[in-house]
N, C-alpha and C positions, 0 to 999 in steps of 0.2 A: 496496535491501535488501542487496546484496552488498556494500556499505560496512560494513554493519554484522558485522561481522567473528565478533565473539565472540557464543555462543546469550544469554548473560546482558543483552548490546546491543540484541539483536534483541527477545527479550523485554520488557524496558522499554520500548524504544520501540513494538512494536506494542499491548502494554498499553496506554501512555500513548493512542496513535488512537482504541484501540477505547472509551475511557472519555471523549472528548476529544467525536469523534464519535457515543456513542452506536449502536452496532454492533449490542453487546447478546451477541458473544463470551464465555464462559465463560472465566476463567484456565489451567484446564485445559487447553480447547484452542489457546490461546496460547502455552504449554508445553512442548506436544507439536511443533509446530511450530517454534519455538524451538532444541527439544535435537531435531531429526532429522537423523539421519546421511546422508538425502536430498543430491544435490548442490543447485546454485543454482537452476537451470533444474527443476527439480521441486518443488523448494519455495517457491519464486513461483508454482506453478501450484496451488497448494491455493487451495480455498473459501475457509479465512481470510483468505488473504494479500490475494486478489481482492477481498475486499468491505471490508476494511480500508485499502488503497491501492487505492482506486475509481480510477477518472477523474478524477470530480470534485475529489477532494484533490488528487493532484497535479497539476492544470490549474490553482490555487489559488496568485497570488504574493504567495509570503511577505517583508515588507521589501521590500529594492529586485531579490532574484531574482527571476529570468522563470519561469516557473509551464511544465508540458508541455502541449506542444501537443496538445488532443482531434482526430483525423485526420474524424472523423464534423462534431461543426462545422465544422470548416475547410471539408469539402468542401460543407458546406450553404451558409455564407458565400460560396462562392467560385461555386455555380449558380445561388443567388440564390432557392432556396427559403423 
């Protein structure tokens, strides 16, 4: 999300997840979020952001990028749960 530089960036692109994924986010508060004068570190910590860049998405590789690593499987993988 800190890539995303400009609020008008930020907005299309979390728009585009939340319609993409079916989230079911209002415009509105996609907006608000967007144009907040919040720093970085607080505005990744909103309800939107969290449930619009789940885990599951970006654990997800897209083409030939490597997707993030989920810490919870890995460690279940790795006990053998």
């Amino acid at each position: 999300m800190k890539q995303w530089k400009n609020p008008k960036t930020i907005y299309r692109n979390l728009s585009y997840l939340n319609r993409k994924y079916r989230n079911g986010f209002n415009e509105e508060n996609i907006f608000k979020v967007a144009n907040s004068r919040l720093g970085w570190y607080k505005r990744c910590s909103m309800n939107i952001v969290n449930f619009i860049l789940s885990p599951d998405l970006l654990e997800t590789k897209i083409k030939d990028g490597a997707g993030s690593l989920n810490p919870l499987n890995y460690y279940l993988r790795k006990v053998g749960i």
